[in-house]
Biotite code that builds the C-alpha atoms (Angstrom):
import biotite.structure as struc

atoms = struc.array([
    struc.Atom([69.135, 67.564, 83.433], chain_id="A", res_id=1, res_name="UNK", atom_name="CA", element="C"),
    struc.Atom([72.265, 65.721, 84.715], chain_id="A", res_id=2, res_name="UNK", atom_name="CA", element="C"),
    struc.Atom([74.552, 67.188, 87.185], chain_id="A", res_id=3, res_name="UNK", atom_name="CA", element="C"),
    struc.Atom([77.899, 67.057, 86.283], chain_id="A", res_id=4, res_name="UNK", atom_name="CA", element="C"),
    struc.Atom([79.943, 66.471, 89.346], chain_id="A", res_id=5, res_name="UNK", atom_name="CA", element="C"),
    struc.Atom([83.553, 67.818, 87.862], chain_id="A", res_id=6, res_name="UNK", atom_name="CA", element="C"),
    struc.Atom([81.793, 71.107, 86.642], chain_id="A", res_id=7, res_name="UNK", atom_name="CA", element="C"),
    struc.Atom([79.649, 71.261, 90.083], chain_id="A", res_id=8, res_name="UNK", atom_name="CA", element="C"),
    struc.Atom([83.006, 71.299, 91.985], chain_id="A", res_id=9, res_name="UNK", atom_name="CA", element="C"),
    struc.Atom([85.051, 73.591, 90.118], chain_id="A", res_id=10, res_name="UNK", atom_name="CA", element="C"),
    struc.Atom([82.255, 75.889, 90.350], chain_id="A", res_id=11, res_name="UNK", atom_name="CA", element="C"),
    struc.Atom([82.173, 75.555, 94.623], chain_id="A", res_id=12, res_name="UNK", atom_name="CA", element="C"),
    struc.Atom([86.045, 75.581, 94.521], chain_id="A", res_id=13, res_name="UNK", atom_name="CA", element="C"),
    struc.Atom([85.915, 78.864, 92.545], chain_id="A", res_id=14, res_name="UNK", atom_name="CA", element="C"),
    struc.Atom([83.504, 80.466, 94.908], chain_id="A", res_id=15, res_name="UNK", atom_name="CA", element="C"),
    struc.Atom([85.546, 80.036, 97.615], chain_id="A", res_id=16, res_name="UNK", atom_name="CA", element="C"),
    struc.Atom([88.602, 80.799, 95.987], chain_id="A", res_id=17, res_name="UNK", atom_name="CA", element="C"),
    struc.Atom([86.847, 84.278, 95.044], chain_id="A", res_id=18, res_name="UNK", atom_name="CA", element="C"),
    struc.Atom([85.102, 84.505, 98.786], chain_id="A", res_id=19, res_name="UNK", atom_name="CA", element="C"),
    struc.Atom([87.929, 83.931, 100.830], chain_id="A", res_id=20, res_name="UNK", atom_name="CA", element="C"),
    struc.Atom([90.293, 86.763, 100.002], chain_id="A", res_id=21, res_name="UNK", atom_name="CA", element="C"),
    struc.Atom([87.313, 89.124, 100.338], chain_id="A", res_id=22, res_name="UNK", atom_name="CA", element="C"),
    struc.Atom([86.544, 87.722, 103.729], chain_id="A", res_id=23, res_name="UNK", atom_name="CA", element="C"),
    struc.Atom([89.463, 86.693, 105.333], chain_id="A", res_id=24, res_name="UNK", atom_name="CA", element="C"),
    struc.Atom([91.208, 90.626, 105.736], chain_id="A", res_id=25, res_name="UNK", atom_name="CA", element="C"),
    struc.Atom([87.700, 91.535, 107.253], chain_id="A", res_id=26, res_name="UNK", atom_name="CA", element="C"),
    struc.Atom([87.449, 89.060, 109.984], chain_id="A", res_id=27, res_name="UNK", atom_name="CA", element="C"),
    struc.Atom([91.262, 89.597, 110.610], chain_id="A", res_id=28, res_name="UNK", atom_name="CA", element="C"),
    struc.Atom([91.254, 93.632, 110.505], chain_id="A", res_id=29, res_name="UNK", atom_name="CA", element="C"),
    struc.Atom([87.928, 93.215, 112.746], chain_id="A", res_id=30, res_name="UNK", atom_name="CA", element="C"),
    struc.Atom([89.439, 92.090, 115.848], chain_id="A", res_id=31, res_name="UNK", atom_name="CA", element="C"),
    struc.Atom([93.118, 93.535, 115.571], chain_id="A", res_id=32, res_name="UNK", atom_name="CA", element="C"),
    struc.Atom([93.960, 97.390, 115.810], chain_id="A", res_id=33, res_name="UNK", atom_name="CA", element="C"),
    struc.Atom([95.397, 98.494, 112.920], chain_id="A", res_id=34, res_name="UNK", atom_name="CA", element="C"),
    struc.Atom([98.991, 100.483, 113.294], chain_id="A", res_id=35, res_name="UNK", atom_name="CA", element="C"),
    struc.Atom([98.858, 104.388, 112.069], chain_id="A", res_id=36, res_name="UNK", atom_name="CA", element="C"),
    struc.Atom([101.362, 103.959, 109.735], chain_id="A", res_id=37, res_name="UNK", atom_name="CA", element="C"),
    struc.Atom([100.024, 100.722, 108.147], chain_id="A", res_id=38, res_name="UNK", atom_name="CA", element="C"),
    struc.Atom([96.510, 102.888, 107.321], chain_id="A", res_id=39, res_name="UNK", atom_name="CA", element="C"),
    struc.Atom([98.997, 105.504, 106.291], chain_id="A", res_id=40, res_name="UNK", atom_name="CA", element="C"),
    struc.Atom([100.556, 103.729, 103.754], chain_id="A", res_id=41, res_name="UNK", atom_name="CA", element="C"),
    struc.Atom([97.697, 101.627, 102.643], chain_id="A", res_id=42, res_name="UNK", atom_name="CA", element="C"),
    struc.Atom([96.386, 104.985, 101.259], chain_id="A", res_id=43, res_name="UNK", atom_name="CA", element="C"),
    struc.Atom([98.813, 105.673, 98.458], chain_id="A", res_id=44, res_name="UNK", atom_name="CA", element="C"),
    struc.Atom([97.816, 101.724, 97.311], chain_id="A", res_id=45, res_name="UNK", atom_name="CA", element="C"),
    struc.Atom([94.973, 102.779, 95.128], chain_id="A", res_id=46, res_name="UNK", atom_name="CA", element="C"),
    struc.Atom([96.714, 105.758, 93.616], chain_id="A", res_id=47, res_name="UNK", atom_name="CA", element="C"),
    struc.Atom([100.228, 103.771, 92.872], chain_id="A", res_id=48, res_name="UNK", atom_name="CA", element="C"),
    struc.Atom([97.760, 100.696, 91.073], chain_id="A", res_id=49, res_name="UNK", atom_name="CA", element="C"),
    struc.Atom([96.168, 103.187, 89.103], chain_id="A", res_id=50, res_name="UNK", atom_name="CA", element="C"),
    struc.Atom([99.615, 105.136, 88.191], chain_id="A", res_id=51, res_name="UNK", atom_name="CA", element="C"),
    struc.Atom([100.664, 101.665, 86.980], chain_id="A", res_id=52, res_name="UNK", atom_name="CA", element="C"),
    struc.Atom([97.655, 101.021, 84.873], chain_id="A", res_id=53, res_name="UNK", atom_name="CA", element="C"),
    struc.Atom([97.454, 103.897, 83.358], chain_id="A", res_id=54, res_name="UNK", atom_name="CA", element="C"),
    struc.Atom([101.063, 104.429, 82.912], chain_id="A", res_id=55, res_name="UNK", atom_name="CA", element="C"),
    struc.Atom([101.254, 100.741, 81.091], chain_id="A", res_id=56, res_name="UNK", atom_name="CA", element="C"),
    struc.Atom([98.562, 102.242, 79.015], chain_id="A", res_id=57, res_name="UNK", atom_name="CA", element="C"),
    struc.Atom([100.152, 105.191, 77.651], chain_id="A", res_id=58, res_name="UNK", atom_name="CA", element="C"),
    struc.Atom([103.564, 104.305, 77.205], chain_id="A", res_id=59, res_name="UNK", atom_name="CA", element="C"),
    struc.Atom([103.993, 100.869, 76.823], chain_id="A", res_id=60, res_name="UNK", atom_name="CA", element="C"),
    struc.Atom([102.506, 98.212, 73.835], chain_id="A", res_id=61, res_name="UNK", atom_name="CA", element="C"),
    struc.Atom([104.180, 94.587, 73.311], chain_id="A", res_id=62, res_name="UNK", atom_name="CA", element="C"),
    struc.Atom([106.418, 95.334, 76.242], chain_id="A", res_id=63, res_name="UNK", atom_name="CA", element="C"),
    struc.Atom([108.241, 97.954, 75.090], chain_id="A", res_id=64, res_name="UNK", atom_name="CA", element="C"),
    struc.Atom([108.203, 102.110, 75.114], chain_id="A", res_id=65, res_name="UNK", atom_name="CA", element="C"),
    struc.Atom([106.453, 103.739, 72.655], chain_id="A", res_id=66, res_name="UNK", atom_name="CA", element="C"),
    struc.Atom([107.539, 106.682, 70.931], chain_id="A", res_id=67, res_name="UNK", atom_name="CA", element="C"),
    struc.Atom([106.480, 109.526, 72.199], chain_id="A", res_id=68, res_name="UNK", atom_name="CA", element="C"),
    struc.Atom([106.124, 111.491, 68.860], chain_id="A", res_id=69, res_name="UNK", atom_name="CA", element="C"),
    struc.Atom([103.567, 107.955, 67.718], chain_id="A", res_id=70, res_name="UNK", atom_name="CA", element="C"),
    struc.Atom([101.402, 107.326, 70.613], chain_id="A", res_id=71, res_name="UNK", atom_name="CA", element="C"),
    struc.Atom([97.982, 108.647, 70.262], chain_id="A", res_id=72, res_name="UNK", atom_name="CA", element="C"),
    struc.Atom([96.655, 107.755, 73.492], chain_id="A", res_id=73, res_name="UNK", atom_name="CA", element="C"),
    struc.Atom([99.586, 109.598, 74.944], chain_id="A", res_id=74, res_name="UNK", atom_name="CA", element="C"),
    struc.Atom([98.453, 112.918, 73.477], chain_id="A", res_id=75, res_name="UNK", atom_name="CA", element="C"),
    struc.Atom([94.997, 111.968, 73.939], chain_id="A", res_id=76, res_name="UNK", atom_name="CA", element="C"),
    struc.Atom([95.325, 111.864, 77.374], chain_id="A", res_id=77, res_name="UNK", atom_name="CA", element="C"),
    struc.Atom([96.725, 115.744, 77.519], chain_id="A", res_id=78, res_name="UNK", atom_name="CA", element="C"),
    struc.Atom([93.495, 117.437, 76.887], chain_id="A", res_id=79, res_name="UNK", atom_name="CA", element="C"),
    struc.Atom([91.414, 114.431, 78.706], chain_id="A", res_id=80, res_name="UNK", atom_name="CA", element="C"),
    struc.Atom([93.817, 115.253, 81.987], chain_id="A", res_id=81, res_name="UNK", atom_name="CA", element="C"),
    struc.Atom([93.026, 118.896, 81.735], chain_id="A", res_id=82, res_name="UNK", atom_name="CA", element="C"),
    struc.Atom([89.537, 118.538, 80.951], chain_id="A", res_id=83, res_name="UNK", atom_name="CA", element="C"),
    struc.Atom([88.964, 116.133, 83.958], chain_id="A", res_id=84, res_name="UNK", atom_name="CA", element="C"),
    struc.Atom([91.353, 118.581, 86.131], chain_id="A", res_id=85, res_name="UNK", atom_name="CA", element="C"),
    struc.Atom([89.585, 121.793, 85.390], chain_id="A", res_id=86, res_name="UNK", atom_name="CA", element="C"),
    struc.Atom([85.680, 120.678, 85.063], chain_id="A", res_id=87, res_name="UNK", atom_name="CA", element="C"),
    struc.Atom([85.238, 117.526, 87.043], chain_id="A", res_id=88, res_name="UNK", atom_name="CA", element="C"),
    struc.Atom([82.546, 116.065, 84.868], chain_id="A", res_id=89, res_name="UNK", atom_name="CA", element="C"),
    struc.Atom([83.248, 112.694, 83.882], chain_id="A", res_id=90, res_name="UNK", atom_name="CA", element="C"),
    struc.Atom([80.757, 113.103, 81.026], chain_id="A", res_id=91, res_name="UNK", atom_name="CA", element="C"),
    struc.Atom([83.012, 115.411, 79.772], chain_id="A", res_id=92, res_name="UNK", atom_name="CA", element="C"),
    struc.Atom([86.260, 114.008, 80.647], chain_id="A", res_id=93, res_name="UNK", atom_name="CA", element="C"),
    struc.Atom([85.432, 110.543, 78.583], chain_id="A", res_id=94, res_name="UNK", atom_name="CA", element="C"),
    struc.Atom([83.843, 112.785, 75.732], chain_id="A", res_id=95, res_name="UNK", atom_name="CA", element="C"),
    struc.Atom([86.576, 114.241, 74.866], chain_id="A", res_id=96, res_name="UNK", atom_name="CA", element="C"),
    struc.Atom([89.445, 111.228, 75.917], chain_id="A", res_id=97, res_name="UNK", atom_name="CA", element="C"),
    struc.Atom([87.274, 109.502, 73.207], chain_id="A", res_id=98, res_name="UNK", atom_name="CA", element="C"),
    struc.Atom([86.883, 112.541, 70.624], chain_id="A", res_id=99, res_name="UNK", atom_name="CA", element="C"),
    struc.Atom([90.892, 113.377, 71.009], chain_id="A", res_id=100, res_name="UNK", atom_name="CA", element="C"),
    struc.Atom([91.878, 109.354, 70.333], chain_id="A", res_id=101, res_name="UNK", atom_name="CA", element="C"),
    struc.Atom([89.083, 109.536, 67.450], chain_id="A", res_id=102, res_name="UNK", atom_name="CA", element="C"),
    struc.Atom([90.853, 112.390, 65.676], chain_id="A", res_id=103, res_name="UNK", atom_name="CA", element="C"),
    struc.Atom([94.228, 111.526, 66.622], chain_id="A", res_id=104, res_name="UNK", atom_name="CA", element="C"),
    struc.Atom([93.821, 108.109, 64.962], chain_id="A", res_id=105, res_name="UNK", atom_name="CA", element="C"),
    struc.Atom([92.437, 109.568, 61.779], chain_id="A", res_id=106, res_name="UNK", atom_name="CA", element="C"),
    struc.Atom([95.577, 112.066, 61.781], chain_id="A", res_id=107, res_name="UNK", atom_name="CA", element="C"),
    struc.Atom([98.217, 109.608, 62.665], chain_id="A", res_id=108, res_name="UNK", atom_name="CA", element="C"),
    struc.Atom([97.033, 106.704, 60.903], chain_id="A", res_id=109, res_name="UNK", atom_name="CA", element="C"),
])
């Protein structure tokens, strides 16, 4: 089997692309202290990506707002929410996100 050189590069190039930003804020965070507000506010980063994802989701499609009154995944998401807020089984929380956008697809067209 031949080694392609062009292929073998963009392959060691990609690695490190993909390893550096994964290493780099370890070695750096290692050494420094980190200031109490700075691990304040890098708490509310996970919360305010996932706001953003899943607020893209449910009201947005070709870059613009969908209707509230013709968004099935909006009112899908109602009894998912609850379901997830008031049991804490994510069995049950994705069985009926999945159950609600089945039936709400077959009503709505």
């Amino acid at each position: 089997m031949e080694v392609r050189w062009d292929v073998f590069w963009i392959i060691m190039g990609s690695a490190l692309l993909t390893f550096i930003p994964r290493v780099l804020p370890l070695m750096l965070f290692s050494k420094i202290q980190i200031p109490m507000w700075l691990l304040r506010w890098l708490e509310y980063v996970p919360v305010a990506v996932m706001a953003a994802l899943i607020g893209q989701e449910l009201f947005m499609a070709d870059n613009q707002l969908l209707p509230i009154t013709h968004n099935p995944a909006l009112w899908a998401a109602l009894p998912t929410i609850a379901v997830a807020i008031w049991t804490r089984s994510l069995l049950g929380t994705v069985l009926v996100g999945i159950v609600a956008m089945m039936i709400l697809r077959y009503l709505m067209g």
